[in-house]
N, C-alpha and C positions, 0 to 999 in steps of 0.2 A: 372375257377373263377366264383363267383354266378353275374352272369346277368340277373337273375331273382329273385322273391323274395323266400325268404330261407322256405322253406315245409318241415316238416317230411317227408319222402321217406318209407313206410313201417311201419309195426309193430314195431318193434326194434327201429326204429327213435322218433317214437312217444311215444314208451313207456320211453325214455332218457328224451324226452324233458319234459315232466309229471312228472318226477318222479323227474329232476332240481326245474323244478318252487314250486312243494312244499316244496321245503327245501330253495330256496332262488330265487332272479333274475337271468335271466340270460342274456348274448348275443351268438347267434348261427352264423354261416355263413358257408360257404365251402371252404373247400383250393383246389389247382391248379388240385389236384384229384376228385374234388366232392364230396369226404368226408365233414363229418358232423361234425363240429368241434362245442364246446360249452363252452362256460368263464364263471364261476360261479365269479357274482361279489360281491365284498363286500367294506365295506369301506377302506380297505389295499388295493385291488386287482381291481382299475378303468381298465375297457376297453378302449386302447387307437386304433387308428385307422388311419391308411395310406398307403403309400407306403416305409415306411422306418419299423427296429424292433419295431416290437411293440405288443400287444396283437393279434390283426387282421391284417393283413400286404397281401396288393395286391400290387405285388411287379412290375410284368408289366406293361409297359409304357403306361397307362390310362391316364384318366383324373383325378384319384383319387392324392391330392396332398400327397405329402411326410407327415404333420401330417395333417391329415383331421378333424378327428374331435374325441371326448372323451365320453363316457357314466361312469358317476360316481353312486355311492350308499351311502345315510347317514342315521346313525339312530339316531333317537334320541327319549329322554325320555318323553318330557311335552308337546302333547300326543305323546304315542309312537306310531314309526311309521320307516317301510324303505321307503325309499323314493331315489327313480331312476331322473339323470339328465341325459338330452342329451345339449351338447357343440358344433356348428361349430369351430373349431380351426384356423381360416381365412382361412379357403381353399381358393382354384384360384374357383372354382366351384359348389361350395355351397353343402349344407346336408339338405336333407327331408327328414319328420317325416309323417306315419300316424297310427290313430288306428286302430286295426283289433280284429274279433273275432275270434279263431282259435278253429275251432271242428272237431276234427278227422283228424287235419292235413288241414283241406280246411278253407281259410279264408272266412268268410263271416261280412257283413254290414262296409265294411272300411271307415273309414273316411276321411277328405279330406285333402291332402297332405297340410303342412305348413313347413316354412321354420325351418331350428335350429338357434335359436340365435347365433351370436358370443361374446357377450358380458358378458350376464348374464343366464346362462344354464336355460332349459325350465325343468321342471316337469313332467315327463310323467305321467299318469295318470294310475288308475288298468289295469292287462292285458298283452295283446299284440301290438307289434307295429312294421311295417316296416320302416326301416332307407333305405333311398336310396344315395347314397355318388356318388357324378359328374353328375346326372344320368345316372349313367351304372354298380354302384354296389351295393348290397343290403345285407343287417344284415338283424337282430331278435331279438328285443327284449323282453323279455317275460318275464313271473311270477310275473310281477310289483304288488306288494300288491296297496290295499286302503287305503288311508292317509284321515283318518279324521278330523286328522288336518291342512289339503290343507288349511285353509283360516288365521291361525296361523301367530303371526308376524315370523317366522321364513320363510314362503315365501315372506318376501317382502327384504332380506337379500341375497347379490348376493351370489350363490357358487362360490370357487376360483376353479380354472383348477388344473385336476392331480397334477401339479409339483405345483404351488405353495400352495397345501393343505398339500404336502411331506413338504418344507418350514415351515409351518405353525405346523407340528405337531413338527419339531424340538425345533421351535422357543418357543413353549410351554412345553416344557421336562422338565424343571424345576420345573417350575410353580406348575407340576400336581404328579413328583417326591419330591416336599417339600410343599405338600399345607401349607395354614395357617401360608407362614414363610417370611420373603422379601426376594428376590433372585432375582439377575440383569441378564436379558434379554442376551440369549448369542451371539456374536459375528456373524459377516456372514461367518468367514472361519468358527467355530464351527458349525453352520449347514451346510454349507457345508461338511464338513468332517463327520456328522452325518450322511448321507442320501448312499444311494445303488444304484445304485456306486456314489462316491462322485464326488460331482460340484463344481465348483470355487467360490472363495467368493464375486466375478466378478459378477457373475451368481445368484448370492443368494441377492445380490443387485439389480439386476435390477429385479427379481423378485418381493422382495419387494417394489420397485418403484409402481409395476404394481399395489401393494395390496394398497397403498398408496392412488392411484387415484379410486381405482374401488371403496375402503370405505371411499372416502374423507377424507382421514385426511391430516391433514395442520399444524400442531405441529411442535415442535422441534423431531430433529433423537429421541432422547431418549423417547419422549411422545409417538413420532407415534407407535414405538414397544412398548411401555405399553399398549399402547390403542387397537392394532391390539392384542397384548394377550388378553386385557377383550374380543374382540369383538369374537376371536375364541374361548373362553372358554364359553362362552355363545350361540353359535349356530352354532358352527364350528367342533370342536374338542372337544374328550368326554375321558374319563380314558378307553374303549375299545380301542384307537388305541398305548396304550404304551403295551399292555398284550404281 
């Protein structure tokens, strides 16, 4: 497992990871063999990260917690832009972020380790970047384009975590399948039952509970889902994630 930080190893390593970053972001790490493993993210395909399944999974008894922490990707159009998050997921042990320049496989001018939020995912910035998970595990993230619209009200807007942005895109399936028409907001067992593999509707409530607090809203049941659809249709969720 990578207890150091994640390097092209060779010609072949390096020409993989070059040839990810200009077609999209990525995350790199090594499995229990020292292979080079690589997640090509996108906004369907968050990297999730722990010691349980998951996209990255260090399955021995670390200090890494069962869900550590998440790296998401969003694009969107006014300006366009992909745009990379990294998420602590409450680990017992925290998650650090730094920047690096990566030439030839050798980091050089890194920046200075800071911590990942757990509340409201951080923005990573062009490039590359070490993730370090308990301190004893290490990711790669890389190919992060430049967002020049970093300063846009759309960073002052929290990202929701993996699951509840899964949530979010059910919760909006209508909306964006009948635009321009009134259609009532569907039910928590319907998205539950919408989603791969499906979750309870137990589960899809307290989710929403979570979106509730983290966007403020304070409405009646019925307002707070009308209003979490304007707000994910406006800087959340785009007509890409039904394709």
């Amino acid at each position: 497992m990578t207890r150091e930080p994640v390097r092209p190893n060779g010609a072949a390593e390096l020409a993989h990871l070059a040839q990810v970053a200009r077609r999209q972001p990525y995350v790199a790490w090594r499995d229990a063999e020292g292979r080079l493993q690589v997640h090509d993210l996108s906004p369907r395909a968050p990297a999730t990260i722990g010691r349980v399944a998951g996209t990255v999974t260090f399955p021995d008894q670390g200090e890494v917690s069962r869900e550590h922490a998440e790296v998401t990707m969003r694009r969107y159009a006014d300006p366009p832009a992909a745009c990379v998050y990294l998420l602590d997921a409450n680990s017992r042990h925290g998650t650090e972020h730094r920047a690096i320049e990566l030439r030839d496989g050798i980091a050089r001018n890194p920046g200075p380790w800071q911590a990942a939020p757990r509340v409201r995912p951080v923005q990573l910035g062009a490039g590359e970047h070490d993730v370090r998970l308990a301190g004893e595990r290490w990711i790669l993230i890389g190919g992060v384009p430049l967002d020049e619209g970093s300063t846009s009200d759309r960073a002052t807007v929290a990202q929701p975590t993996a699951r509840q942005r899964e949530v979010l895109v059910e919760l909006c399936r209508p909306f964006f399948a009948a635009p321009g028409t009134v259609v009532a907001p569907p039910s928590n067992a319907q998205i539950g039952q919408g989603l791969q593999p499906p979750i309870s509707a137990e589960r899809v409530s307290d989710l929403m509970s979570e979106m509730y607090r983290l966007y403020e809203l304070h409405g009646t049941h019925l307002q707070n889902r009308l209003d979490l659809v304007a707000l994910a249709q406006r800087h959340l969720v785009d007509a890409g994630d039904y394709e």
